[in-house]
Every structure is written in structure tokens, then in C-alpha cells.
C-alpha positions, -999 to 999 in steps of 0.1 A, spaced: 116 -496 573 114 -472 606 92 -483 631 65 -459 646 41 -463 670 1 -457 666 -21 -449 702 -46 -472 707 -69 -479 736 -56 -507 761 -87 -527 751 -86 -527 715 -42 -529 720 -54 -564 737 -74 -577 714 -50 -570 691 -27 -590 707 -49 -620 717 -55 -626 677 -22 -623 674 -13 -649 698 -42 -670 689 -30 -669 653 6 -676 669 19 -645 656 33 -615 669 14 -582 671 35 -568 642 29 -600 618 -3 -600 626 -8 -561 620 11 -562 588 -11 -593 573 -41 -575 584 -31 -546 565 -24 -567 530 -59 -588 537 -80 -552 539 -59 -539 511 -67 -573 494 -102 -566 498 -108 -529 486 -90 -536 453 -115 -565 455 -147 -543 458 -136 -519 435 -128 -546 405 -164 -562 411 -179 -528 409 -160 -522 378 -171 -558 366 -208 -557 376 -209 -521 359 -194 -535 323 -213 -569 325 -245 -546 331 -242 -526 296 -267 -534 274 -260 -552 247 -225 -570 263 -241 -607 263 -251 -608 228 -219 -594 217 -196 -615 229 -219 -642 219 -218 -627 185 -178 -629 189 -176 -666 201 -207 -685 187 -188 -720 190 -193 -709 229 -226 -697 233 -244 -716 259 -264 -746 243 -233 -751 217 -214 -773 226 -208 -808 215 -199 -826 247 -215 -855 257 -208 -849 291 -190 -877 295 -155 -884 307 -134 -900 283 
């Protein structure tokens, strides 16, 4: 992979590089893991928007509970406890 470079202000360049260091990385670890953390994170937001929105149909609870009565809430056997 090519490098490039990308212009930031000296301040923001040094803070940068102070997590970096504190992290004991170098810039371009650090950069690079920051990166896959946000990109981590917006594929995170967008599945919870997608889960929130299916969970939120009407209808959804009783039908699964309909498809799995053995494990309906208030069904099961256990005695709660261990063995």
C-alpha cells in the first residue's frame, strides 16, 4: 500500500501523536486502529438501527413466541439451581 500524506493543523498533528505515544504506538498504528474502531462503530449504529426497527414491528413478540412456545418467558422448567 502507497503512503500519502493528509494536512493537518500542528495541534491536532500533536495530539495525534501524544495518543499515539501514550498508547505506545506509532502515529501510523495508531491512525490505522483508529480508522477500523470508527469503522467498527458505524456498521455498529447502522445494525442496531436495523435491529431496533424489526424488533419494533408490530406483532414480532408474539410471533416468535408463537414459533418457540417451549421458550416463551415464564416456560421454563428450571429450578434455578446448579446441578
Amino acid at each position: 500500500m502507497a503512503d500519502t500524506t493528509v494536512k493537518v493543523d500542528s495541534e491536532t498533528r500533536d495530539r495525534f501523536a501524544a495518543v499515539a505515544a501514550a498508547r505506545g504506538q506509532s502515529m501510523r498504528a495508531y491512525l490505522a486502529e483508529l480508522a477500523r474502531v470508527e469503522e467498527n462503530q458505524i456498521a455498529l449504529s447502522r445494525a442496531t438501527a436495523e435491529f431496533r426497527g424489526i424488533i419494533a414491528r408490530p406483532g414480532l413478540a408474539e410471533a416468535f413466541d408463537d414459533a418457540f412456545p417451549d421458550d416463551a418467558p415464564g416456560h421454563h422448567t428450571s429450578t434455578g439451581r446448579a446441578a
